[in-house]
C-alpha positions as CSV (number, residue, x, y, z in Angstrom):
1,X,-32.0,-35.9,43.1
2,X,-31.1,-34.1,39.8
3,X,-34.0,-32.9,37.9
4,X,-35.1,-34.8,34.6
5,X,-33.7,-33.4,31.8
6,X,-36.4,-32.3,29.2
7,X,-36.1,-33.6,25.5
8,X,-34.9,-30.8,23.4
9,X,-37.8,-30.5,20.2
10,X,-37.4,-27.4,17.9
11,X,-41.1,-27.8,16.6
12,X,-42.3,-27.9,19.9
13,X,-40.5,-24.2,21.7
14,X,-40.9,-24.3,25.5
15,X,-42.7,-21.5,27.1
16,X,-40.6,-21.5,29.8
17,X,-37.5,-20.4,27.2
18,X,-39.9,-17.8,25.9
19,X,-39.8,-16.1,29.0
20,X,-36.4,-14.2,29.2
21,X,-35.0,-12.1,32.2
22,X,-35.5,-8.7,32.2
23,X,-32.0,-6.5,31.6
24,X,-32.3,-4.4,35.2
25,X,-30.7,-1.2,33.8
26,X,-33.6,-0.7,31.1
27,X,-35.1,-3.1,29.3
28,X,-37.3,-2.8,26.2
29,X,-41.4,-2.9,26.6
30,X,-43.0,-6.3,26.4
31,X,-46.0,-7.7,25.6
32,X,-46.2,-10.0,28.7
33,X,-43.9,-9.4,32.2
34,X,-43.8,-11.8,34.5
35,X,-43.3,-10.3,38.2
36,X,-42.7,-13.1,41.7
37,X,-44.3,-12.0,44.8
38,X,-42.9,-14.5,47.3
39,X,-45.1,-14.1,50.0
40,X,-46.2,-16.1,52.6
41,X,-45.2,-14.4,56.3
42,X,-48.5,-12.6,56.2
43,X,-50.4,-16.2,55.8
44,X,-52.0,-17.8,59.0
45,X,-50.7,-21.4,58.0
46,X,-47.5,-22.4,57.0
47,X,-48.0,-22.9,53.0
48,X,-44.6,-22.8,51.3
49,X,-46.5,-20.0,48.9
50,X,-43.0,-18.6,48.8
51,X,-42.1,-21.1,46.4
52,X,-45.1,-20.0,44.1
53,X,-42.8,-17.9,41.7
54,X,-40.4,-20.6,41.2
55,X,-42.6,-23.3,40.8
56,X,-44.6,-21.3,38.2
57,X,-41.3,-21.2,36.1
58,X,-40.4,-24.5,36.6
59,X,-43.7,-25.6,35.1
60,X,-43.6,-23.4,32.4
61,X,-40.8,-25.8,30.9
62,X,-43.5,-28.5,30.4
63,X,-45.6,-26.1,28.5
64,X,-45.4,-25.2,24.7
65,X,-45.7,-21.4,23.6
66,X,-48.8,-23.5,21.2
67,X,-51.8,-22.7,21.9
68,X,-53.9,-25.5,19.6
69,X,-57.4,-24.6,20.8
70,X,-56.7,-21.6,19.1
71,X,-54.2,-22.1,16.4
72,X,-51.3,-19.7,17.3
73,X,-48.0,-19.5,18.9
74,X,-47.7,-16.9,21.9
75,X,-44.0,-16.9,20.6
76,X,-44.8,-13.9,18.5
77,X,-45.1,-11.4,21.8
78,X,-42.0,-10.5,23.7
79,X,-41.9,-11.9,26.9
80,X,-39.8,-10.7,30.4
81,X,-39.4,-12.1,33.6
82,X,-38.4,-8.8,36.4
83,X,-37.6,-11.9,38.7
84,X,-39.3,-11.9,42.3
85,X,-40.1,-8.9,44.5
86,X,-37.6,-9.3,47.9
87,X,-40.0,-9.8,51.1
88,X,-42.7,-8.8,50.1
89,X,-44.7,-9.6,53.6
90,X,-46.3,-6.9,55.4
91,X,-46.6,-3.4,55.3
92,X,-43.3,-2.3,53.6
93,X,-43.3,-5.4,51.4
94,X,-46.6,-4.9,50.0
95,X,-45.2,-1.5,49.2
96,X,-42.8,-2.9,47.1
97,X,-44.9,-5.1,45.2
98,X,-46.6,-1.7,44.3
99,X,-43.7,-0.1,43.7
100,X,-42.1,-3.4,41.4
101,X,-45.5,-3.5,39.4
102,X,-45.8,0.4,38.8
103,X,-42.1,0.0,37.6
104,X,-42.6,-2.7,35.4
105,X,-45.6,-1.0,34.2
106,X,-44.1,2.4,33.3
107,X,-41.5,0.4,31.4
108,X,-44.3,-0.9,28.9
109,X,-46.6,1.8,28.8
């Protein structure tokens, strides 16, 4: 089954459009980066938290960049999406997440 398609409202921007990928060979400093970490090996139960990432993008879609409760648009900072850290179970993987975040970090410091 196809995915609804999402009525298209220039007064009413989509969060999840805010977010743009990240250019991998430098990009500039945001004010926001969003970073996946995928995991899920390292849990006791089978949870699909692997799908976390995704579905946290997904959703965005159905949220305005709006904030009423405080009268202002999120719009105004610069947003990136580095995509999802690759395994990021166990040992190694944890290492890196730490290594992706410090990245991403030195980027916008």
């Amino acid at each position: 089954m196809d995915a609804p398609t999402l009525p298209v409202d220039g007064l009413w921007p989509r969060a999840g459009q805010w977010i743009v990928p990240a250019d991998p060979t430098g990009a500039p400093a945001c004010d926001l980066a969003l970073l996946g970490v995928p995991a899920h090996l390292t849990s006791i139960s089978a949870t699909g938290a692997d799908a976390t990432p995704g579905a946290v993008r997904d959703a965005l879609m159905r949220y305005s960049t709006w904030a009423g409760s405080h009268d202002v648009s999120v719009a105004t900072l610069s947003a990136l999406d580095f995509g999802d850290v690759t395994d990021p179970d166990g040992p190694e993987g944890e290492a890196r997440v730490a290594a992706s975040v410090a990245r991403t970090a030195e980027r916008n410091s």
